[in-house]
Every structure is written in structure tokens, then in C-alpha cells.
C-alpha positions, 0 to 999 in steps of 0.5 A: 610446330610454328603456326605460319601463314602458309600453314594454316591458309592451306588447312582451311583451303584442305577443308573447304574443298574436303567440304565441297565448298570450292574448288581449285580454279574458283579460288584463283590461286595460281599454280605458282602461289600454290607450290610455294604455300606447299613448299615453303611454311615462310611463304606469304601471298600479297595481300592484294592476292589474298584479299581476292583469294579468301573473298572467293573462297568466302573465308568468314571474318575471323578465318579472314582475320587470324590469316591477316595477322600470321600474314602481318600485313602492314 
């Protein structure tokens, strides 16, 4: 299976909350944002909402980095 942006932003939010570290209204992702990372493995958020996202879920700089890159943000 291809690793994709949506897929691996959705295995690291499943571990955070697994770990209790944030919950689903902390990390501001709206429900919309939230059905398509589910649904669609091609789906991207903008990178001004991701920004936000994973400065809320406290992503550590290569978690932040390696979700830059699948993201391809220019």
C-alpha cells in the first residue's frame, strides 16, 4: 500500500489520541477535513490548516516534516 498524506496523518492522530494526548475538538480539524482524510487516501488539508493542526496536536519536527513531504507542499 502506497503511503499517502492522509494515511499517515490519520496513523499518528490514532496514536496520539490512543495515547491521550489530544482529543478531537483540541486539534481543530473539522468534520469535513476529517471524512475526507478517511475516505479519500489522495486527500490533502491546506497547508495553512495543517500548520494549525499539527502545531495543536504538538507533532515533533520529523513527524511535522515527513507529513510536509507526503503533503508536497510547495
Amino acid at each position: 500500500m502506497e503511503t499517502t498524506f492522509a494515511n499517515e496523518f490519520l496513523k499518528v492522530y490514532d496514536r496520539l489520541i490512543a495515547e491521550g494526548g489530544i482529543t478531537f475538538a483540541r486539534t481543530g480539524i473539522n468534520k469535513e477535513e476529517f471524512t475526507n482524510l478517511c475516505i479519500d487516501p489522495g486527500f490533502v488539508l491546506e497547508e495553512e490548516r495543517f500548520q494549525l493542526i499539527a502545531d495543536r496536536m504538538g507533532l515533533d519536527d520529523d513527524t511535522r516534516a515527513r507529513l510536509e513531504e507526503l503533503a508536497d507542499f510547495d
